[in-house]
C-alpha positions as CSV (number, residue, x, y, z in Angstrom):
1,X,107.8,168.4,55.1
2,X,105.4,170.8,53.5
3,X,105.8,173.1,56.5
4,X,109.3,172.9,56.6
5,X,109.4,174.1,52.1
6,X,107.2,177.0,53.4
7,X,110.1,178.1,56.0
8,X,112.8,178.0,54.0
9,X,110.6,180.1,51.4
10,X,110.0,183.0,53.2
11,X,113.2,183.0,54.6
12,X,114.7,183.1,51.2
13,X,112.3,185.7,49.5
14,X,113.0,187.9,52.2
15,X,116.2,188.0,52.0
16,X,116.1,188.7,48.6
17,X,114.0,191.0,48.9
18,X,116.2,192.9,51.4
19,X,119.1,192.5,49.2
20,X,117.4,193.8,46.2
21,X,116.3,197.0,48.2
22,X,119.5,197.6,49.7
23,X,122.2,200.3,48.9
24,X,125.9,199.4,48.0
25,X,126.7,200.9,51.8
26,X,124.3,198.6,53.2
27,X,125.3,195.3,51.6
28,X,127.5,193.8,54.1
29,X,124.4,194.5,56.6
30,X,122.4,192.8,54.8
31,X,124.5,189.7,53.6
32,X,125.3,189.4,57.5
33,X,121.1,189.8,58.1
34,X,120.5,186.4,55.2
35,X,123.1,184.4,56.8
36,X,121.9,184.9,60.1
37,X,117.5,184.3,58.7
38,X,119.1,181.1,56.7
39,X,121.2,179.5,59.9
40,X,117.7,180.4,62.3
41,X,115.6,179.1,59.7
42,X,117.8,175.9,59.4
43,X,117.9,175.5,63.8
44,X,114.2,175.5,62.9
45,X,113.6,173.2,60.6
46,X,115.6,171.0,62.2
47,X,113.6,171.2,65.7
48,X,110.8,170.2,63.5
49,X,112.5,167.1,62.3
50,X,113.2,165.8,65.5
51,X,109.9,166.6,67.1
52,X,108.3,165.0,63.9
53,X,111.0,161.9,64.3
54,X,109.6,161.4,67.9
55,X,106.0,161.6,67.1
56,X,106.3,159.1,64.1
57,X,108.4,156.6,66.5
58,X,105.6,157.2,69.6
59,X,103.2,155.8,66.7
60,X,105.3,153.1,65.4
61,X,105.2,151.7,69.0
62,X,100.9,152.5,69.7
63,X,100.8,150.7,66.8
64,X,102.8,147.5,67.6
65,X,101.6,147.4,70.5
66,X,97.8,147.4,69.4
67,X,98.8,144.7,67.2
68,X,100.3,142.8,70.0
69,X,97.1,143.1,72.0
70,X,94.7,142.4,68.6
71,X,96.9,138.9,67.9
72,X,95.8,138.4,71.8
73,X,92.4,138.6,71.5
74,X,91.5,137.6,67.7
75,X,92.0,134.7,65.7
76,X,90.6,137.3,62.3
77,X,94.0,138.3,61.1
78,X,96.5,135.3,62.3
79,X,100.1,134.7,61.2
80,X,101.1,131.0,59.7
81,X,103.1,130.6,63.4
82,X,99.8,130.3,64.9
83,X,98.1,128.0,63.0
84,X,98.0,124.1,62.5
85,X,97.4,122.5,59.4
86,X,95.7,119.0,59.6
87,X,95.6,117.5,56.4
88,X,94.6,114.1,54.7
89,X,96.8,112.2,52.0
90,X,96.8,112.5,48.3
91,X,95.7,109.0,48.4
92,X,92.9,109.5,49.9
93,X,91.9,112.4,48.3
94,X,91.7,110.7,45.3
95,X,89.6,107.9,46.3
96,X,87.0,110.5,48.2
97,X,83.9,109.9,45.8
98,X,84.4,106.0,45.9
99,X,84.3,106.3,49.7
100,X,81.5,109.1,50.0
101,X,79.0,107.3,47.7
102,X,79.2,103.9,48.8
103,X,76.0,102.5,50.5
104,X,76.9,102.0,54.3
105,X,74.3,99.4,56.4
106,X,76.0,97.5,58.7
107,X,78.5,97.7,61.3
108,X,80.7,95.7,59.3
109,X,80.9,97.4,56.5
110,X,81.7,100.7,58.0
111,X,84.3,99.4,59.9
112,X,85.6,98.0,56.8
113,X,86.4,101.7,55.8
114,X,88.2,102.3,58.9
115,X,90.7,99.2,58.5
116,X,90.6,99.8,55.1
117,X,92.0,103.8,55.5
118,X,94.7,102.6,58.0
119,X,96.0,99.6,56.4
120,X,96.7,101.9,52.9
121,X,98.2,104.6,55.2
122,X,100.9,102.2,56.1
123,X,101.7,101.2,52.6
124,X,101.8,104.9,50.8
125,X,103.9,105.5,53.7
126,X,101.5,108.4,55.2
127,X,101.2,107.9,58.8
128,X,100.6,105.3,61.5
129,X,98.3,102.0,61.3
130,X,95.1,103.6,62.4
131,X,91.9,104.5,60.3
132,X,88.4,106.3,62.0
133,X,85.6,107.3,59.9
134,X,82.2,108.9,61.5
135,X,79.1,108.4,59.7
136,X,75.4,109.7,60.5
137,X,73.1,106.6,61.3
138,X,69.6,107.9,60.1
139,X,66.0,106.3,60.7
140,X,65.6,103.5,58.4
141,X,69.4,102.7,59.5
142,X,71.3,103.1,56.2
143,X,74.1,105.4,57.5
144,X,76.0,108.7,55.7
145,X,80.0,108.9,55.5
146,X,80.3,112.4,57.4
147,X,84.4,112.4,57.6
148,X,87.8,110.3,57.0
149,X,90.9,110.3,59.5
150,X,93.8,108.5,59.5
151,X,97.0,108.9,61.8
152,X,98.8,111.6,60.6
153,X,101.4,112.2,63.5
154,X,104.7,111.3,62.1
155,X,104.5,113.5,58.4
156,X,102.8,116.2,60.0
157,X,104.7,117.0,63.0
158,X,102.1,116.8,65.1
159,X,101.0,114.8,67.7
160,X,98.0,114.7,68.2
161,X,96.8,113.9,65.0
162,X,96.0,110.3,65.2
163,X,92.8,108.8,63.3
164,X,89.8,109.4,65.7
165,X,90.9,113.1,66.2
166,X,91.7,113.8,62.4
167,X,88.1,112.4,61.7
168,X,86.6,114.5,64.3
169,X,88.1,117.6,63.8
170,X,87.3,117.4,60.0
171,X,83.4,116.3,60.5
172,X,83.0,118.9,63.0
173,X,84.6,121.6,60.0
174,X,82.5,119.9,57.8
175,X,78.9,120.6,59.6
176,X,79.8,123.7,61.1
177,X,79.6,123.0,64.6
178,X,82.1,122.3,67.8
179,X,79.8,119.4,68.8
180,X,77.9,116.6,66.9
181,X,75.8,116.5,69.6
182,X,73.0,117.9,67.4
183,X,69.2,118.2,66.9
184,X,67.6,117.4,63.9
185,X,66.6,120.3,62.4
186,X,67.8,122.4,58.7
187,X,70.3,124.4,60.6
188,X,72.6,121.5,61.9
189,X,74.2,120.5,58.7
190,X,74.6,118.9,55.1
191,X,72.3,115.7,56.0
192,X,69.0,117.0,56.9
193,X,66.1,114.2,56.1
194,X,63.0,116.2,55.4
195,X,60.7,112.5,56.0
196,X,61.6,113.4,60.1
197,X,59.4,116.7,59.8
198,X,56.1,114.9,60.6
199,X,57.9,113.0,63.5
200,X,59.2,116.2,65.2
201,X,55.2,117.8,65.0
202,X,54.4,114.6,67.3
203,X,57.2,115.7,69.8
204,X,57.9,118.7,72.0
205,X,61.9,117.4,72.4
206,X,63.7,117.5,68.8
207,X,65.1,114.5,67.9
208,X,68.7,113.9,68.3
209,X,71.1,113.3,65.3
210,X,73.4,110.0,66.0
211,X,76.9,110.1,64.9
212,X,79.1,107.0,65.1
213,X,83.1,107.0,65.1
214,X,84.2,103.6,63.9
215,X,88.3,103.4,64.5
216,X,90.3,100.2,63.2
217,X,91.5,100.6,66.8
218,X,90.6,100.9,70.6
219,X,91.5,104.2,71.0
220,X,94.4,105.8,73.0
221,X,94.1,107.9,76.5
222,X,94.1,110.8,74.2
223,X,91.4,110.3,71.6
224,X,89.0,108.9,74.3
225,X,88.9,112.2,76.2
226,X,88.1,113.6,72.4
227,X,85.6,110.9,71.8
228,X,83.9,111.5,75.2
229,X,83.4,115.3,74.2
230,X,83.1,114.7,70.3
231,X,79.6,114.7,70.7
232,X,79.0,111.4,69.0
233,X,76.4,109.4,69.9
234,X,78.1,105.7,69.6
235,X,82.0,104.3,68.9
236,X,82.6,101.2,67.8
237,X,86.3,99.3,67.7
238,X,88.4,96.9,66.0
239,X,91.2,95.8,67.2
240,X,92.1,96.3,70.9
241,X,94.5,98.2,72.9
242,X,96.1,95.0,73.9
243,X,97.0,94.8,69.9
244,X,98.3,98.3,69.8
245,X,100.9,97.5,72.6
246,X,101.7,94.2,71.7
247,X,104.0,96.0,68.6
248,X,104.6,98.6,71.2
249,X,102.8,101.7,71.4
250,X,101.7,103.3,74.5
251,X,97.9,103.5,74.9
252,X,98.2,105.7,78.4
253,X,96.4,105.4,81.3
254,X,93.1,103.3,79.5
255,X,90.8,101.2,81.9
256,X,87.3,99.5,82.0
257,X,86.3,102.4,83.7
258,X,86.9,104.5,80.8
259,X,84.3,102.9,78.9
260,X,81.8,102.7,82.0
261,X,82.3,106.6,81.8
262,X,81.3,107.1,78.2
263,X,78.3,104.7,78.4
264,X,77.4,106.6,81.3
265,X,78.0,110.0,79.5
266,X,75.3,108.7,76.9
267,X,77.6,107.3,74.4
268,X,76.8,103.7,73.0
269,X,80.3,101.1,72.7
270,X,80.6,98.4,70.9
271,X,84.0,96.5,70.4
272,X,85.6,93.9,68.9
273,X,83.9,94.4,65.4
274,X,86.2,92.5,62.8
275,X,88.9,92.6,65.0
276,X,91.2,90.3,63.6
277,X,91.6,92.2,60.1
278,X,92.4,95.0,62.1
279,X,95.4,93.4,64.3
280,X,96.7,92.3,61.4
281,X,97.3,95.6,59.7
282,X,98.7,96.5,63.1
283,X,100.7,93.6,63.2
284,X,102.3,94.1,59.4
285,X,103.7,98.1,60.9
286,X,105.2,96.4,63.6
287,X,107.5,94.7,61.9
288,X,109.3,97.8,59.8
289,X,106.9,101.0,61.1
290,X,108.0,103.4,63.6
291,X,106.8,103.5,66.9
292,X,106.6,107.0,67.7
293,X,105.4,107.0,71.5
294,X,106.8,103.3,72.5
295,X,105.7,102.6,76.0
């Protein structure tokens, strides 16, 4: 723009300039001369706008298409289309310091907290009858709440949000890591013990932080492939997957052998643990709940 102003400037001046130097005899020359260095000036200018027009569009398109290959390769600078949100209920949001600060001992009463998050998730109406928690056993055996899930699949849109993968995905956000397969040391997380120090002097192989999902269910095809790479250490089960299909849901292709596999892969099960609280929260949605993958 600035170049084009200049043009037209010295085209003008000039032809002033000529006009003001001219004789009465001369005059017609000279008008014909100033039309003539305006029209030129003009074909100019307007060469200048088109090559300028295709150098801005040759940019426009380097530029889209570095963004197209930047939204390939980072997840920095990501649009709302390409994320998920996974998020708990107001419920149980609210009740978060009575769960987080309760003393937890025995099997029992953690997996109290898993029926307990899926029976109130049927009756404010926010999800499916499942409930998982994961808590950190330590030494003396008194264990930590790390993270809440319940089945989230229906309000969410979504899914594979049921309660074990809810409660994974939000302890794993919580300490920071892909895996809660961790050692015992100040950079894992939020519940280093500082009492294991002298224990780790006595041995060359840190010591291994145990996790534990408790779900008010057996889980599905689904979250056992999540529970085998979760990285927790032990899951332990309520009701069974005999339960879960008997009011119709599909539990996939689930076998023995599935279990062999994760006690094999180091990972502790125990099932069965107050069982029949749990299949009768499971029982109550099947009588007005929806079934969202009915086998």
């Amino acid at each position: 723009m600035l170049l084009q102003t200049i043009i037209l400037t010295v085209v003008f001046a000039t032809a002033y300039a000529a006009a003001s130097n001219s004789t009465s005899s001369t005059m017609l020359e000279t008008i014909v001369t100033t039309v003539a260095s305006i029209i030129g000036a003009a074909v100019v200018v307007g060469l200048i706008n088109q090559q300028q027009s295709i150098s801005d569009s040759s940019s426009s398109s380097s530029r889209q298409r570095k963004s197209k290959r930047d939204d390939s390769s980072s997840s920095d600078d990501i649009s709302v289309e390409g994320s998920v949100m996974v998020t708990l209920p107001a419920w149980a949001l609210a009740s978060w310091e009575d769960y987080f600060t309760r003393k937890y001992t025995t099997d029992e009463e953690m997996m109290s907290l898993a029926i307990h998050l899926s029976d109130r998730n049927i009756t404010e109406g926010t999800g499916g009858p499942f409930g998982a928690a994961i808590f950190e056993r330590h030494t003396d055996n008194h264990a930590t709440l790390v993270s809440i899930g319940m089945n989230r699949v229906v309000p969410l849109g979504n899914s594979t949000l049921h309660g074990e993968t809810v409660a994974i995905q939000l302890a794993q956000r919580r300490l920071g890591s892909f895996t809660l397969m961790l050692d015992e040391n100040k950079e894992d997380g939020l519940f280093y013990d500082e009492s294991h120090d002298d224990d780790e002097k006595e041995s060359s192989t840190p010591r291994k932080r145990q996790f534990e999902l408790f779900t008010s269910c057996e889980p599905c095809a689904m979250c056992l492939g999540a529970t085998l790479w979760s990285g927790v250490s032990r899951i332990v089960c309520a009701a069974t997957k005999d339960d879960a299909q008997s009011i119709g849901f599909d539990e996939g292709p689930v076998f023995e052998q599935s279990y062999e596999h994760l006690e094999k892969a180091g990972i502790q099960v125990t099932r069965n643990i107050l069982r029949e609280d749990a299949a009768k929260v499971l029982q109550r949605y099947g009588t007005s709940g929806r079934i969202y993958n009915r086998g």
